[in-house]
C-alpha positions in Angstrom: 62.0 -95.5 6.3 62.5 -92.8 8.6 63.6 -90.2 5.8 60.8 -90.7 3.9 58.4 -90.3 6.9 60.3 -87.2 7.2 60.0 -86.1 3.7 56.3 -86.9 3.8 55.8 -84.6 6.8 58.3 -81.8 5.2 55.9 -82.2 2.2 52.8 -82.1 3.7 54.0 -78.9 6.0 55.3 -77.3 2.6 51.9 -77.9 1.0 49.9 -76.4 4.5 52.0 -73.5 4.0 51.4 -72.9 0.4 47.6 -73.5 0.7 47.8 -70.5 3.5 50.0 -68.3 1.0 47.2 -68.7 -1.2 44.5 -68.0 0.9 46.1 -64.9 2.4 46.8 -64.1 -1.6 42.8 -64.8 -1.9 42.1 -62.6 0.9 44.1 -59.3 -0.4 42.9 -60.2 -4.1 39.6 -59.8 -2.1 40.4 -56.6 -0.3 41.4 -55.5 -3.7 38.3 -56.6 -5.7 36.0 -54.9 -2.5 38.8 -51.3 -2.9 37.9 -51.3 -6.5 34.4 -51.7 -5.4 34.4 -48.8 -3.4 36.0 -46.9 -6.2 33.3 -47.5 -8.3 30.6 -46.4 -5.7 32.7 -42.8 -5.3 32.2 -42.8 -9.7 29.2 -43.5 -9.8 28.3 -41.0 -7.1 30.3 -39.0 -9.4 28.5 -39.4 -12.3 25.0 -38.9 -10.3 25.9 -35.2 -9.4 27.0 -35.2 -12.8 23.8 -35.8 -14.0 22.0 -34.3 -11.7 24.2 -31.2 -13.1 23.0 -31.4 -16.4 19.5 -31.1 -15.7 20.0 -28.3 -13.2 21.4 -26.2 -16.2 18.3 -26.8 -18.5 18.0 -23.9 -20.9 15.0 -22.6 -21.6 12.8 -19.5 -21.4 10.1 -18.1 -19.1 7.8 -15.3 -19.7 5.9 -13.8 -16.9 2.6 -11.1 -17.7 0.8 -9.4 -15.3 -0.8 -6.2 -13.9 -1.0 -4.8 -11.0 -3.5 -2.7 -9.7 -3.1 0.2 -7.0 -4.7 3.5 -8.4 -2.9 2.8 -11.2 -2.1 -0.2 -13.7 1.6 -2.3 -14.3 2.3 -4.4 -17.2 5.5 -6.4 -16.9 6.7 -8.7 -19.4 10.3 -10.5 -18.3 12.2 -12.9 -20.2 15.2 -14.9 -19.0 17.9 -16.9 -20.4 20.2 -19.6 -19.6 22.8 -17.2 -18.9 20.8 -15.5 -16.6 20.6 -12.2 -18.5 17.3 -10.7 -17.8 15.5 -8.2 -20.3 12.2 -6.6 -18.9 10.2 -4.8 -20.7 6.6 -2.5 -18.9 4.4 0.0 -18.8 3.3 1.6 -15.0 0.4 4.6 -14.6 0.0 5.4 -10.6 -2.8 8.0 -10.1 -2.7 9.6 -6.8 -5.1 12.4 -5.5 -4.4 11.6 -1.7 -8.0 10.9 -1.4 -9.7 7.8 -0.5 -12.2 6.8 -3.0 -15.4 7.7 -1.2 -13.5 11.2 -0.6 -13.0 11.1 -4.6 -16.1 10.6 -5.4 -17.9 13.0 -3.4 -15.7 15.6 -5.1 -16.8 14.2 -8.6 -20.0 15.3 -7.3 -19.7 18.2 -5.6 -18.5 19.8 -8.5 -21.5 18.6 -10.7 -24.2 19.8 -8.7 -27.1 22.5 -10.3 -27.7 25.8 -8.2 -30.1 24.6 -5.8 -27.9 21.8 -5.0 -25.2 23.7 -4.4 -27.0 26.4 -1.9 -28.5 23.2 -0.3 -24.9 21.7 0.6 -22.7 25.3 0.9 -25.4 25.5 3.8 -24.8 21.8 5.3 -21.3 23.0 4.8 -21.7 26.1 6.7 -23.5 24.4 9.5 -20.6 21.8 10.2 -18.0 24.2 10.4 -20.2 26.2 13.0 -20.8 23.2 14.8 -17.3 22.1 14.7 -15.7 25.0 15.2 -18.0 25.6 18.4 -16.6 22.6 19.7 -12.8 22.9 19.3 -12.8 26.3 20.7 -14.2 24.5 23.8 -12.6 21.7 24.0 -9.3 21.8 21.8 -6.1 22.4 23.7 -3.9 24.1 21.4 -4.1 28.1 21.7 -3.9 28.2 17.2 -6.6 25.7 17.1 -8.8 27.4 19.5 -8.3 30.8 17.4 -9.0 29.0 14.2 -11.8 27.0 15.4 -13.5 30.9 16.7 -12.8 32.3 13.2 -15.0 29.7 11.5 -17.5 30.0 13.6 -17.9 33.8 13.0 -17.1 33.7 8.9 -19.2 31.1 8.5 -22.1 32.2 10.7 -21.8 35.3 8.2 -21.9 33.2 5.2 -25.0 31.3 6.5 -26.7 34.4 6.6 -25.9 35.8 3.3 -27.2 32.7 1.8 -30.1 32.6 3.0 -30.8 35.5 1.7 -29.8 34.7 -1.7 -32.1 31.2 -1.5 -35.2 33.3 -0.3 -34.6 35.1 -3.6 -34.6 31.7 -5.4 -36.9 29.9 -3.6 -35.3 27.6 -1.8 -35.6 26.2 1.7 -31.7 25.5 3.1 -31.4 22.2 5.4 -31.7 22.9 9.0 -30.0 19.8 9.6 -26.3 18.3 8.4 -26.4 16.1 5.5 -25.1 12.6 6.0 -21.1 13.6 4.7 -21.0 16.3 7.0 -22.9 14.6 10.3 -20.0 11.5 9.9 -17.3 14.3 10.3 -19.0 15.7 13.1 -19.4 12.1 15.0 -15.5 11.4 14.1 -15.0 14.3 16.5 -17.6 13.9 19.1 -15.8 12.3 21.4 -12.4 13.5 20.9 -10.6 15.3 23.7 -7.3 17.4 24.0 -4.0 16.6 21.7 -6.6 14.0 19.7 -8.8 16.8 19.2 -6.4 18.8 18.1 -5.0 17.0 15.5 -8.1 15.2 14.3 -9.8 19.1 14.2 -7.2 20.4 12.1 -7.4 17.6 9.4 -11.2 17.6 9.1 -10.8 21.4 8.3 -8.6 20.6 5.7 -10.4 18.4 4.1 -14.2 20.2 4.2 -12.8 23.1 2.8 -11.0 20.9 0.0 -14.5 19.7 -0.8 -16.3 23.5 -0.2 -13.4 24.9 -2.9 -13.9 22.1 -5.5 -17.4 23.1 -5.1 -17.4 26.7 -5.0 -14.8 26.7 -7.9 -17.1 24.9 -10.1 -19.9 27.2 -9.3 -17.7 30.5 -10.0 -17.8 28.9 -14.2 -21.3 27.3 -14.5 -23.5 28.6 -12.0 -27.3 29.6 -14.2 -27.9 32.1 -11.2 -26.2 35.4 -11.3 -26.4 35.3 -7.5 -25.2 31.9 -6.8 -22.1 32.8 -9.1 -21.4 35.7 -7.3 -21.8 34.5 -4.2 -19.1 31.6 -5.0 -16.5 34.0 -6.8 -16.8 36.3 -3.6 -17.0 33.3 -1.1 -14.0 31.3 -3.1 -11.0 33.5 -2.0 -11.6 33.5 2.3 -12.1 29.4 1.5 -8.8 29.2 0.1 -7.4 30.8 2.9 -9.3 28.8 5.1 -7.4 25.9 3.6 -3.6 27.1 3.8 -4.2 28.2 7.4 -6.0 24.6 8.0 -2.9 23.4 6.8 -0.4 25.6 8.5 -1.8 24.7 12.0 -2.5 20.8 10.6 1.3 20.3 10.1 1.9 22.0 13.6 0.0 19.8 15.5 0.5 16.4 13.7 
């Protein structure tokens, strides 16, 4: 009796112990399953980038047309492949007079102008370089400037003077006052003082006598009046050198 209360317990030990083998057998069959799992998470990340790959490298073409505008016009056409290679194809046209477009247009115009016109504004002209040039030779601090600014206050007070002899002949009254182009360049300066002056001087000397020459030029070919055409051919030369010494002393004082 005893033995087999023995076996019975040796049994029922033997069948504890094989019930825990097979749970611990469950449990790394488990861990196994839950590896593989995790296995299959990294693939299918994987196969997401994968994917995500494929539509990254979508071949295909783009064309791009436009123009662009500055004083001048651009066309581009561009086309690009999957490979990247670029093929562009254009067209650019930049006009530049170093004016701004006010400035151009008034030149447009002051070459256009009939003879009447012309003695009108030469005289305007005349009376803003006087005016100017009174100032700067007061008030200017560079010794050039000063000199320049006397000179066009004497060849201009000359030129006034001849002219008006020449529009008696024609009949025409001369302004006594600066025409509105003229009386802004004045104002610019009016309350300019020393190294300011100087500078700001110099580079509305180059520009008046860039508009006087593109008007006395035009005169010097299509002027009706004998006299007006003379006047400009003989006028036209001291202008220009106006200009180059304008600039000479501009670039010195900059």
């Amino acid at each position: 009796m005893k033995k087999i209360f023995f076996y019975c317990i040796a049994g029922s030990l033997a069948v504890t112990t094989a019930c825990s083998s097979t749970d611990s057998a469950t449990t790394a069959d488990s861990s196994t399953y839950e590896t593989s799992e995790t296995v299959t998470a990294a693939g299918s990340t994987n196969d997401a980038t994968t994917t995500e790959t494929g539509t990254t490298t979508t071949t295909g073409t783009s064309t791009t047309t436009g123009t662009t505008t500055e004083s001048g016009s651009m066309g581009t056409t561009s086309t690009t492949d999957a490979t990247g290679t670029s093929t562009t194809t254009g067209t650019a046209g930049t006009t530049s007079t170093g004016m701004d477009t006010d400035m151009a247009g008034e030149m447009t115009t002051l070459t256009n102008l009939d003879d009447m016109t012309f003695m009108m504004t030469a005289a305007s002209s005349n009376m803003l370089e006087i005016e100017l040039g009174k100032m700067a030779a007061e008030k200017a601090t560079d010794p050039e400037v000063k000199e320049f600014a006397r000179m066009m206050v004497d060849h201009h007070t000359k030129a006034s003077k001849e002219m008006k002899s020449i529009a008696s002949e024609m009949g025409v009254t001369l302004p006594t006052t600066l025409m509105p182009m003229h009386q802004k360049m004045v104002d610019k300066l009016s309350n300019k003082t020393g190294d300011e002056l100087n500078e700001d001087y110099m580079d509305t000397m180059e520009t008046a006598h860039k508009m006087d020459i593109a008007m006395f030029e035009a005169k010097t070919n299509n002027a009706k009046s004998q006299s007006v055409k003379a006047f400009a051919s003989k006028t036209l030369p001291t202008l220009k050198s106006h200009h180059e010494k304008a600039n000479t002393i501009e670039d010195k004082v900059d």
